[in-house]
C-alpha beads as a LAMMPS data file, in Angstrom:
LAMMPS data file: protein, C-alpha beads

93 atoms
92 bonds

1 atom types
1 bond types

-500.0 500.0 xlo xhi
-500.0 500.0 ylo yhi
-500.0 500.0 zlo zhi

Masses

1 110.0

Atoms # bond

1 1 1 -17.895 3.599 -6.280
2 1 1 -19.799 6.084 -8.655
3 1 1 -17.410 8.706 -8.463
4 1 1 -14.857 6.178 -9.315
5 1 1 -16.360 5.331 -12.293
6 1 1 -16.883 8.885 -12.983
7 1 1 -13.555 10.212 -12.442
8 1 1 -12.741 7.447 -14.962
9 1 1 -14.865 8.117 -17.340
10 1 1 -13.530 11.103 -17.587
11 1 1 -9.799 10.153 -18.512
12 1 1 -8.361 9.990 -22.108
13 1 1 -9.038 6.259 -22.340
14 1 1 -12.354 6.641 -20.910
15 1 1 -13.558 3.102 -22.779
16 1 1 -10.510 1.516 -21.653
17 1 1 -10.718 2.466 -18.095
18 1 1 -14.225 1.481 -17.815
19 1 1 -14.009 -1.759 -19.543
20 1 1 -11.428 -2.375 -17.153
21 1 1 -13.791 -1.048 -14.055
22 1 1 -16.542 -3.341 -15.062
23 1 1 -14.164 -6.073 -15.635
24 1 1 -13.183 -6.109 -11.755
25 1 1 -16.258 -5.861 -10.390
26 1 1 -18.018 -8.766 -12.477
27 1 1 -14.686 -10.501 -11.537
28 1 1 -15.530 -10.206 -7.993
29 1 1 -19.172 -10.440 -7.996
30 1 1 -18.281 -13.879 -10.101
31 1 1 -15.899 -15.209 -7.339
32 1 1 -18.475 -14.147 -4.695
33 1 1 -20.974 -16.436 -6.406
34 1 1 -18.312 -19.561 -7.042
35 1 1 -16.496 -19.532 -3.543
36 1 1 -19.300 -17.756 -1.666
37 1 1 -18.359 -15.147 1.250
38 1 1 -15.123 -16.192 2.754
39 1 1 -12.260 -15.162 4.552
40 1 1 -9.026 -16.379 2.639
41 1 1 -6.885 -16.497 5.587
42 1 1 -9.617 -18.025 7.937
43 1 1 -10.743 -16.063 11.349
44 1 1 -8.855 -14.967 14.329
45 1 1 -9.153 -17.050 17.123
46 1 1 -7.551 -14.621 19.600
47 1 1 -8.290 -10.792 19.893
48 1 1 -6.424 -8.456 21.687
49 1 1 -7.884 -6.413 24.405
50 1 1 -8.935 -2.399 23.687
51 1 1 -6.633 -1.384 26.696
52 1 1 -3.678 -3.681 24.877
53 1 1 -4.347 -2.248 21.555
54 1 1 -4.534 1.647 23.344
55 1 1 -0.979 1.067 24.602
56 1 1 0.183 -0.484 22.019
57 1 1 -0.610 1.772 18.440
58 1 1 0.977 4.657 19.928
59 1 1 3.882 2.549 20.653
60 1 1 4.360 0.921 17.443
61 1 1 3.291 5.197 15.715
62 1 1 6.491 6.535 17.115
63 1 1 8.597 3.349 16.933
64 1 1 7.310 3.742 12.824
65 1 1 8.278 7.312 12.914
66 1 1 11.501 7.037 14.378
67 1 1 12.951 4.091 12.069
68 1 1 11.115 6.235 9.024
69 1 1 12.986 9.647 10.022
70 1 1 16.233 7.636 10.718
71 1 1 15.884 6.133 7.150
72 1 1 15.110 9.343 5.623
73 1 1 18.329 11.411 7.487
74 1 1 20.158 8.447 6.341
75 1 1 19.225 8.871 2.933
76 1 1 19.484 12.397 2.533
77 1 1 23.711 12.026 4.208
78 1 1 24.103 9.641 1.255
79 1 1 22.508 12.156 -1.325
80 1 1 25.182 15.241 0.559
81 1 1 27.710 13.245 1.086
82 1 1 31.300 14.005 -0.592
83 1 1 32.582 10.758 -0.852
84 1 1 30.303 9.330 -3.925
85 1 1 33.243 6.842 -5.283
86 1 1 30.770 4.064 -5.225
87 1 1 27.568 5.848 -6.497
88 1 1 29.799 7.757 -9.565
89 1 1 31.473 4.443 -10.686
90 1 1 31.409 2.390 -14.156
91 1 1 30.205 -0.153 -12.970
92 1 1 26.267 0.911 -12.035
93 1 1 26.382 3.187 -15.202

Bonds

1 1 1 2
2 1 2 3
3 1 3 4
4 1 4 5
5 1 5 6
6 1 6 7
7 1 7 8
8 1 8 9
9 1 9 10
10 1 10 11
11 1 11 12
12 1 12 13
13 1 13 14
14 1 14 15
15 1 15 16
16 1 16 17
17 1 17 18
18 1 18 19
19 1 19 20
20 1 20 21
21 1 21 22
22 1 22 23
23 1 23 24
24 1 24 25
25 1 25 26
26 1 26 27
27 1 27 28
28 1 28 29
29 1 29 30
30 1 30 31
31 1 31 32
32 1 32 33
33 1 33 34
34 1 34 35
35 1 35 36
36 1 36 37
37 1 37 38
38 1 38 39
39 1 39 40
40 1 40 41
41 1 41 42
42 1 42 43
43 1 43 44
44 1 44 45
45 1 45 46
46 1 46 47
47 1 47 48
48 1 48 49
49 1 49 50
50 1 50 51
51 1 51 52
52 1 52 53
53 1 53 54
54 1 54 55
55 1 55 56
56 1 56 57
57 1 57 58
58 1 58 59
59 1 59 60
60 1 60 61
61 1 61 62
62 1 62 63
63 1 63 64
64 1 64 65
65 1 65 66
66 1 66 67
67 1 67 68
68 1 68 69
69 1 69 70
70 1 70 71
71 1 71 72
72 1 72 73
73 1 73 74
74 1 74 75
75 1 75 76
76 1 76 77
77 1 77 78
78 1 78 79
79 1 79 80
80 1 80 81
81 1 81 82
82 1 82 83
83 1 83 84
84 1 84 85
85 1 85 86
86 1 86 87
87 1 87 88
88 1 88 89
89 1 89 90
90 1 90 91
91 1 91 92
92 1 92 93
């Protein structure tokens, strides 16, 4: 948290930025003392087993990786592709 406020303090607006620092933290130190320590969504009944979550991350890594790459080759045929009618008309200028 010190370097934060450091590496702010160092910025152009340097009052700015750490007005605005301690501004969030008394914020949050004032809701701590109002609501107490809560959880806003409430707890987790159910928890997943460590062998469940081991098969699982990996899974859901590559399925992430996959739709992210298709996106991204998907994106980069629109930006190469020769028919740009749509992108070059009057109407989205």
């Amino acid at each position: 948290m010190a370097f934060a406020i450091e590496e702010l303090a160092a910025a152009f607006e340097q009052k700015v930025a750490v007005m605005v620092m301690a501004a969030v933290m008394i914020s949050g130190l004032v809701s701590l003392g109002i609501a107490g320590d809560y959880v806003y969504f409430g707890m987790m009944k159910r928890h997943l087993a460590i062998r469940d979550i081991a098969i699982l991350a990996p899974v859901m890594g590559v399925l992430g990786g996959l739709t992210g790459g298709a996106f991204s080759r998907a994106l980069g045929a629109m930006a190469t592709a020769t028919n740009v009618r749509w992108f070059l008309s009057e109407d989205i200028r």
